[in-house]
Steps between C-alpha positions, in 0.01 A plus 500: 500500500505854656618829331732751780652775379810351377444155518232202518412269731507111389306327746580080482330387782221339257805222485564228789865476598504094482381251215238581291537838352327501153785614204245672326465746862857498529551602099240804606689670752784486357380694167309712705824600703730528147202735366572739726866479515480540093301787571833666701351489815607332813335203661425382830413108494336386859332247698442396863849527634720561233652174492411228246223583213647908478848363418393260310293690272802782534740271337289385225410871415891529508595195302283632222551864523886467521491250269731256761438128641221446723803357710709799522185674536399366843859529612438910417211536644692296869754727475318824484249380766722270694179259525635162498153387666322452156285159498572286238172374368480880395791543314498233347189632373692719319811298414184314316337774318841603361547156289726338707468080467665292751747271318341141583856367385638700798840276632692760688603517860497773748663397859476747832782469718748398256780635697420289809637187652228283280483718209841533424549117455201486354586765244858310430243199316293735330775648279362322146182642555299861471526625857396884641603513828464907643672555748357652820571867477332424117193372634380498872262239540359667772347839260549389144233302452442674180863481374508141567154464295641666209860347497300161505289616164851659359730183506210230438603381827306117535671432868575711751733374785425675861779478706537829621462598891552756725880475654375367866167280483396473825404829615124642493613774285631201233170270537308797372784629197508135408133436476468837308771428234345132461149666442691725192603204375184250547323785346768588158480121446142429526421812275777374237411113547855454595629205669656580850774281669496536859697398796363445855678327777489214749457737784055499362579151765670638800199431710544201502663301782757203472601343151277544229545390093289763347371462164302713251178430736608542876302818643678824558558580870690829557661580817704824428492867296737318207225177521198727492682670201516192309112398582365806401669533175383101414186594626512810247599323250234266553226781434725550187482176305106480578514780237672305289893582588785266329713413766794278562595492897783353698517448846877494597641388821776739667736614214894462548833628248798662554384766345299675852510432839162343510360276740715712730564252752722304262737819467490587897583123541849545243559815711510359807698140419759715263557651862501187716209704656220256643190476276128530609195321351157474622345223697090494489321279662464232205882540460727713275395684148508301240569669132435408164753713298495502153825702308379770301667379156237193593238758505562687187500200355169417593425833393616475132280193441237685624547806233581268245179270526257772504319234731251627722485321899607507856828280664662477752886490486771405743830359542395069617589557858530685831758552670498654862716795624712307714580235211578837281735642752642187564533505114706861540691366779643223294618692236693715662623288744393714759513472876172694495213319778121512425243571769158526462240770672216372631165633315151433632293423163479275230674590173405366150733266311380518158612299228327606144424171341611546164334197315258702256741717338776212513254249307430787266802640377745271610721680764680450765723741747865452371652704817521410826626709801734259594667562162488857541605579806842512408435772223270688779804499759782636205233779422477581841865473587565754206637191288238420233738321268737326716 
């Protein structure tokens, strides 16, 4: 430490700002910086770039001196610095040289994107148990890394559900926000050994070309920015549970409900037959898309058994069959008794029709989809027609 005229110098850079900070080195700078403060002079605490071991050793000087938890401590210290870029290996360095013990018995739940299509019916099952869910303008998975770290160690959360996404998904800008807020959370739940539940999508297939059943061990072949999306984070996540990550992950096929327009074609095709207006699908050279759809209650069931078995694995989920565009507008068509046509437009490439082979996780937990489109269409059309409940 070095003496100014009015204040010291508390130089940290001794530490390593990832695992393997000794306590007993961590104890020592943080008496040496409450020394001086005791003294009534001011400190300076510094390292390479200001960012991880200065804070870190900043808060624990604060905790102690203020006599405050090392949690609110660390939020302090992010407020008065606005330095949300502190590593976690080092502060948990000093989370762990204030006492704190992780809670083995830890049963809570934390879900991201609880507001969402998914997470709202997911959060409608959850209701008997301990669930945090933040909402977004609470904790920004794309900067809080720290905040989500602590909020993990504050509510003994055991599972964390990560649903959360930016609002469109298949820009650049959104392949790069999405990676970064799945890094926060790979990273919050390897540090806390907290299981993750995660869901990908079919589109990790879309390479392909023709009719495919894929199971848990057909190759990933991306084709577009929303595909590459999808491989990357698996392939992320695949670094992940080398280092020992918990993680329960479910591959859905495209996700339907009355709830949001989504796929869109299914809403543009109840547009134009509500009209009489002719309806256009897509004719590749193997033929017309084929879906597998899947209703998002469906889905949030599958979810629930997977918070509720605190199982660990990898499944892929869909709804039993494919149906193609044209059998789907047809499907519209018939409903509303509309004098709507269908023509196709001619494209010059294969497309993928992907069925997710849902065996594994059927034999497991015994389920089955319980909606079918065909079902639902007519609750689909009322929504759209501004008559849910007729």
């Amino acid at each position: 430490m070095s003496e100014k005229e009015d204040y010291e110098i508390l130089d940290v850079r001794n530490l390593v700002d990832k695992q393997g900070n000794n306590n007993s080195e961590v104890d020592l700078k943080i008496k040496q910086g409450l020394e001086c403060l005791y003294t009534g002079k001011k400190l300076l605490v510094c390292c390479d770039y200001g960012m991880s071991r200065s804070n870190s050793i900043a808060a624990g000087i604060l905790s102690t001196y203020e006599k405050i938890s090392i949690f609110d401590a660390i939020r302090t210290v992010i407020e008065r610095t606005g330095e949300k870029e502190i590593k976690l290996p080092m502060i948990n360095s000093v989370i762990s040289w204030s006492g704190y013990n992780v809670n083995e018995s830890r049963d809570a739940i934390l879900v991201t994107g609880s507001k969402g299509f998914i997470g709202s019916k997911l959060m409608e099952r959850l209701d008997d148990l301990n669930v945090t869910a933040p909402p977004s303008d609470e904790l920004d998975l794309s900067k809080d890394r720290v905040e989500l770290d602590l909020l993990l160690k504050e509510n003994n959360i055991g599972t964390l559900v990560h649903l959360a996404n930016p609002r469109k998904n298949t820009t650049y800008d959104a392949l790069g926000q999405s990676l970064s807020m799945l890094k926060v959370v790979l990273d919050a739940c390897l540090a806390n050994n907290v299981r993750l539940v995660y869901v990908s999508s079919w589109i990790i297939y879309e390479g392909y070309k023709g009719d495919i059943l894929a199971d848990e061990n057909t190759a990933m072949i991306s084709k577009s920015n929303y595909g590459d999306l999808r491989v990357l984070s698996e392939k992320l996540i695949g670094m992940y549970l080398q280092r020992g990550l918990k993680l329960m992950m479910i591959r859905a096929c495209s996700v339907y409900g009355i709830e949001k327009d989504v796929p869109k074609f299914i809403w543009n095709f109840i547009d134009k037959a509500s009209k009489n207006e002719t309806i256009n699908t897509h004719e590749y050279i193997n033929g017309n898309p084929k879906l597998d759809l899947i209703n998002v209650n469906d889905l949030a069931d599958v979810l629930e058994i997977c918070v509720r078995s605190k199982d660990t694995g990898i499944f892929n989920i869909g709804g039993n069959k494919t149906q193609s565009t044209n059998e789907i507008a047809q499907l519209i068509i018939d409903h509303l008794r509309s004098d709507s046509r269908i023509v196709s437009t001619k494209i010059d490439d294969y497309v993928a029709n992907v069925q997710m082979d849902t065996t594994a996780f059927s034999n497991r937990y015994h389920w089955e989809p319980k909606r079918y489109l065909g079902f639902e269409i007519d609750s689909m059309i009322k929504k759209y027609l501004g008559n849910p409940n007729g």
